[in-house]
C-alpha positions in Angstrom: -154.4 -121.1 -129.8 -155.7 -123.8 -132.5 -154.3 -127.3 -131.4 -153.0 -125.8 -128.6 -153.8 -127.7 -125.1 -154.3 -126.0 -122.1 -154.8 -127.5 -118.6 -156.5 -125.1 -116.2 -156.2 -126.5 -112.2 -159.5 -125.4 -110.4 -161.2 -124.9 -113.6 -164.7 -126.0 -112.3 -166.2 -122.3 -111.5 -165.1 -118.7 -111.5 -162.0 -117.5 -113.3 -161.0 -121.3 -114.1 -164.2 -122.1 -115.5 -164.5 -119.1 -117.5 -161.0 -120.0 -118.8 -161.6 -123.0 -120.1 -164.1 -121.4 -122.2 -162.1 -118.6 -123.3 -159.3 -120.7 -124.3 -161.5 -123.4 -125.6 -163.0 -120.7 -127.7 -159.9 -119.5 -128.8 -159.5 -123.0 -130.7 -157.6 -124.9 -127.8 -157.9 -128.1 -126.7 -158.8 -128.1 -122.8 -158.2 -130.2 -119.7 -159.6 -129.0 -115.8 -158.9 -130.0 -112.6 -161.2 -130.0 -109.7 -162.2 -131.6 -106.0 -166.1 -131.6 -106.6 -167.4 -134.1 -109.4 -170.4 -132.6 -109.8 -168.7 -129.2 -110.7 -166.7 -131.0 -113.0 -169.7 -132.6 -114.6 -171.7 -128.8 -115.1 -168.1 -127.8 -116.2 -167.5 -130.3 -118.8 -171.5 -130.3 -120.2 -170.9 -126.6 -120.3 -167.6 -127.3 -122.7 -169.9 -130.1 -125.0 -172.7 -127.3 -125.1 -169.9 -125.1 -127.1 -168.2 -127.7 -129.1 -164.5 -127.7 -126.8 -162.8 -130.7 -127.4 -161.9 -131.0 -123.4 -161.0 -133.7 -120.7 -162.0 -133.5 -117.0 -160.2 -134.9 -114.3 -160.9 -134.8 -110.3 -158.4 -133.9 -108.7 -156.3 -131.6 -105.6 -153.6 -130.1 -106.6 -152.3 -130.1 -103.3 -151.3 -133.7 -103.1 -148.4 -134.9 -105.3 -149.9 -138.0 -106.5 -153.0 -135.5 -107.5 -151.0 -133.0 -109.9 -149.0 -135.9 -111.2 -151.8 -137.7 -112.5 -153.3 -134.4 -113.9 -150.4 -134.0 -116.3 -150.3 -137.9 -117.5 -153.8 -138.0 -118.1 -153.3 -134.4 -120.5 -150.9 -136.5 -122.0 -152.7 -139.6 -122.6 -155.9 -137.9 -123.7 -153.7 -135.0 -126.4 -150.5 -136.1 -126.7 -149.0 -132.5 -125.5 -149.3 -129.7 -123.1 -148.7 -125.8 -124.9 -150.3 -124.0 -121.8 -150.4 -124.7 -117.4 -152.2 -122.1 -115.8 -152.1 -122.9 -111.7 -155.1 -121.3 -111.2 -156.5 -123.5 -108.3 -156.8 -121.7 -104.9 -158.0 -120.8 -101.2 -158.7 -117.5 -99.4 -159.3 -116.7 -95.8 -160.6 -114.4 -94.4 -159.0 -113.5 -90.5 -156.7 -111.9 -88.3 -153.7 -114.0 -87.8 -154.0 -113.4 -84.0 -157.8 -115.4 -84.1 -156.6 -117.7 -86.8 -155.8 -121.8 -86.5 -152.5 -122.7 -87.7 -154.1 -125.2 -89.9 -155.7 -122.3 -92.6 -152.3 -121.0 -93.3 -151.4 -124.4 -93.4 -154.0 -125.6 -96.1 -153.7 -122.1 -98.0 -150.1 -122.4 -98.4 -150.6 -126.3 -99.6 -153.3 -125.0 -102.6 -152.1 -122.2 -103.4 -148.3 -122.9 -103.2 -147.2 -126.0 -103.4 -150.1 -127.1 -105.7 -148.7 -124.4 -108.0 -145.5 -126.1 -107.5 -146.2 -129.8 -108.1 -148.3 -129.3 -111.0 -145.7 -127.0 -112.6 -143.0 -129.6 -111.5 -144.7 -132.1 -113.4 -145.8 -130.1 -117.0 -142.5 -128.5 -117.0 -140.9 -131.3 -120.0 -143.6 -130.7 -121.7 -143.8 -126.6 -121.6 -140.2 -127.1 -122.0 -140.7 -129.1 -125.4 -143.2 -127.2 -126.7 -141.4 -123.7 -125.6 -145.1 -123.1 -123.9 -146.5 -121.0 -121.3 -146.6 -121.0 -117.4 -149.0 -119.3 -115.7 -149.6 -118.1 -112.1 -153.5 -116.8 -111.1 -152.0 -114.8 -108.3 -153.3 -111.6 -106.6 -152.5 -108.1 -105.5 -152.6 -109.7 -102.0 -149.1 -111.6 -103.7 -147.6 -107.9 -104.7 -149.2 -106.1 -101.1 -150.0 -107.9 -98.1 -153.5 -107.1 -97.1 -154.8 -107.3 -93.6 -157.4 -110.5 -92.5 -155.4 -112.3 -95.3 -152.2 -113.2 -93.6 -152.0 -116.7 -95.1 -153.7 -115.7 -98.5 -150.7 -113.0 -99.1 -148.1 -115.3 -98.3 -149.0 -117.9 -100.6 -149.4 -115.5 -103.4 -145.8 -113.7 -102.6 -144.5 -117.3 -102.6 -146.3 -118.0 -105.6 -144.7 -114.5 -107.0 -140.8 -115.9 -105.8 -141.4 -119.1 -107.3 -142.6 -117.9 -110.8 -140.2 -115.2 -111.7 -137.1 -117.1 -110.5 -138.7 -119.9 -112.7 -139.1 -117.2 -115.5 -135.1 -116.3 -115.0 -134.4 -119.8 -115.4 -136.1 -121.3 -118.3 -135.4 -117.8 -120.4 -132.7 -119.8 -122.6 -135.3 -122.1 -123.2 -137.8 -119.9 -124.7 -140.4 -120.5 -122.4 -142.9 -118.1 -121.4 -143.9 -116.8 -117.6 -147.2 -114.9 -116.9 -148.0 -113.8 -113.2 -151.4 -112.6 -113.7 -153.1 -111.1 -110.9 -156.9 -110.3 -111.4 -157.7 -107.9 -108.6 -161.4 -107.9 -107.0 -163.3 -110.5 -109.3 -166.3 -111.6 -109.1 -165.4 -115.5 -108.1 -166.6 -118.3 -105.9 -163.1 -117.9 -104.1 -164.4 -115.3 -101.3 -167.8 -117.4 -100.9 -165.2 -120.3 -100.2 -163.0 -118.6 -98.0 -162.0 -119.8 -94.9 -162.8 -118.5 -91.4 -160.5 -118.3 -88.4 -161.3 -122.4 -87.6 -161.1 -123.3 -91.0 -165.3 -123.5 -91.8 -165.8 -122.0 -95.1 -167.3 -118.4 -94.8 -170.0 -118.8 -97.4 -170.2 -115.0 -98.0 -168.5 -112.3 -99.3 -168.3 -108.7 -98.2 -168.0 -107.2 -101.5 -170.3 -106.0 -104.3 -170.0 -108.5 -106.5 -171.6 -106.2 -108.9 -168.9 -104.0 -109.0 -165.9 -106.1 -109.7 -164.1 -107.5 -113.1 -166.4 -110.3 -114.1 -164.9 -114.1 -114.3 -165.5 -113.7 -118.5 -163.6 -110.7 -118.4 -160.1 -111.5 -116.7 -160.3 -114.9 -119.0 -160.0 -113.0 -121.8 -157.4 -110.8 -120.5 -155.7 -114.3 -119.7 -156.0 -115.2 -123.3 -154.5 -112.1 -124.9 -151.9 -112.3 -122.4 -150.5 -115.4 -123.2 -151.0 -115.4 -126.8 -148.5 -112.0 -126.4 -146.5 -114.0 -123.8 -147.0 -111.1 -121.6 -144.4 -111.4 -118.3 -147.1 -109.4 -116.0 -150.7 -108.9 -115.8 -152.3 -106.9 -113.4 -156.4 -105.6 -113.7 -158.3 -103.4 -112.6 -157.7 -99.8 -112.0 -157.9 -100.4 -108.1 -155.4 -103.2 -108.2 -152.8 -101.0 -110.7 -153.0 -98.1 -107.9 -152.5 -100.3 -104.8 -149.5 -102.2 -106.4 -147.5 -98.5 -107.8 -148.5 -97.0 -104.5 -146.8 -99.8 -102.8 -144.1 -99.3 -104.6 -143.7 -95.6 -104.6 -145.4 -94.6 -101.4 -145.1 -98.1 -98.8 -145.8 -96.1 -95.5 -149.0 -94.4 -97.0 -150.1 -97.8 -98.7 -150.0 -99.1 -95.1 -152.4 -96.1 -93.9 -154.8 -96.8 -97.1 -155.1 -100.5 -97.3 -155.7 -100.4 -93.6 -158.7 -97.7 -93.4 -160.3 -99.8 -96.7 -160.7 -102.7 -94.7 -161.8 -101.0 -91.2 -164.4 -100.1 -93.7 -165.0 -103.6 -95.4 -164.2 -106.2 -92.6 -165.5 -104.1 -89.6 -166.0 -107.9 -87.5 -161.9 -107.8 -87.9 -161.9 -104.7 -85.5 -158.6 -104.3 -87.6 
């Protein structure tokens, strides 16, 4: 990765954060993206602390204008772009029957069309460089999980969008990756959305016994260095998604008992 640049979207906590110091480590050259300017400003001390050349800018990807000016500022500030990864995103946490309109809505703007915008906009560059794309999707984007209608859409989208990309830009020699962590331990449940939207600000989960942020950023890092086409973690994540494949009616049975377990307010 030396003199590479990288721009991370939603690289001010969790998996994105933990990026930017994996592939700053690696000997890149880094640029986040993210809402909050005070995350932003723990990110980017965090980045001086460990000697990463870096450059912050506040942003949501969600609006054009947004991801637009992501890209001409990674530009402005090193001159190229080797590496996208659209790892900015939403959860929720609801049945669709108790759900607004409005958080499948706002999911599908993050997690899709921000994918799509910023990519829209790096893609001369990855193009000229013969780069890397890369999707942070999910197993939800591979198997549709229940309480996460408008999560799993946006990830299958995400999914469409990226290998039809991949099938596209193969004569130009530049690399895909749909990566999809599995349980992490990340911010993103802590920030998911309830039925009206509100953030949930909690997460049903051990946190203690998931993939650590650190952990799937290395992953990332090996991944793209070997221009991987697929990443999937986690034993849990590998079984759900070849069960889903070989055994769809039983995976229906199995997800749906996990999560009478987990989500037992969904009455599911």
């Amino acid at each position: 990765m030396k003199g590479k640049v990288v721009l991370i979207t939603g690289g001010t906590s969790g998996i994105g954060r933990a990026s930017a110091v994996a592939f700053g480590q690696a000997g890149a050259q880094v640029v986040i993206t993210g809402r909050d300017a005070a995350r932003l400003r723990e990110t980017a001390q965090q980045l001086t602390d460990l000697g990463i050349q870096h450059h912050t800018v506040r942003a949501d990807v969600g609006l054009v204008t947004d991801s637009e000016r992501a890209v001409a500022e990674t530009i402005a500030t090193f001159g190229r772009l080797d590496v996208l990864i659209n790892n900015a995103g939403i959860s929720m946490r609801a049945l669709f029957q108790d759900a607004d309109l409005d958080v499948i809505q706002r999911l599908m703007q993050t997690n899709f069309f921000g994918t799509v915008y910023t990519t829209k906009f790096a893609l001369p560059y990855i193009q000229a460089s013969k780069g890397s794309i890369v999707g942070i999707s999910s197993i939800a984007g591979y198997r549709g999980l229940p309480g996460r209608t408008g999560y799993s859409a946006s990830k299958f989208a995400m999914n469409g969008f990226l290998e039809a990309l991949r099938t596209e830009l193969l004569p130009q020699g530049v690399h895909v990756l749909v990566a999809c962590p599995g349980f992490t331990a990340s911010n993103i449940r802590q920030t998911a959305l309830a039925a009206d939207g509100s953030a949930q600000g909690e997460s049903p989960r051990d946190e203690g016994q998931m993939m650590s942020s650190e952990e799937v950023a290395q992953h990332l890092v090996s991944a793209v260095q070997q221009r991987r086409r697929d990443l999937v973690l986690t034993s849990q994540g590998k079984l759900t998604v070849f069960l889903n494949k070989l055994l769809p009616g039983l995976t229906d049975k199995l997800v749906l008992n996990h999560f009478r377990k987990e989500e037992k307010d969904f009455k599911v």
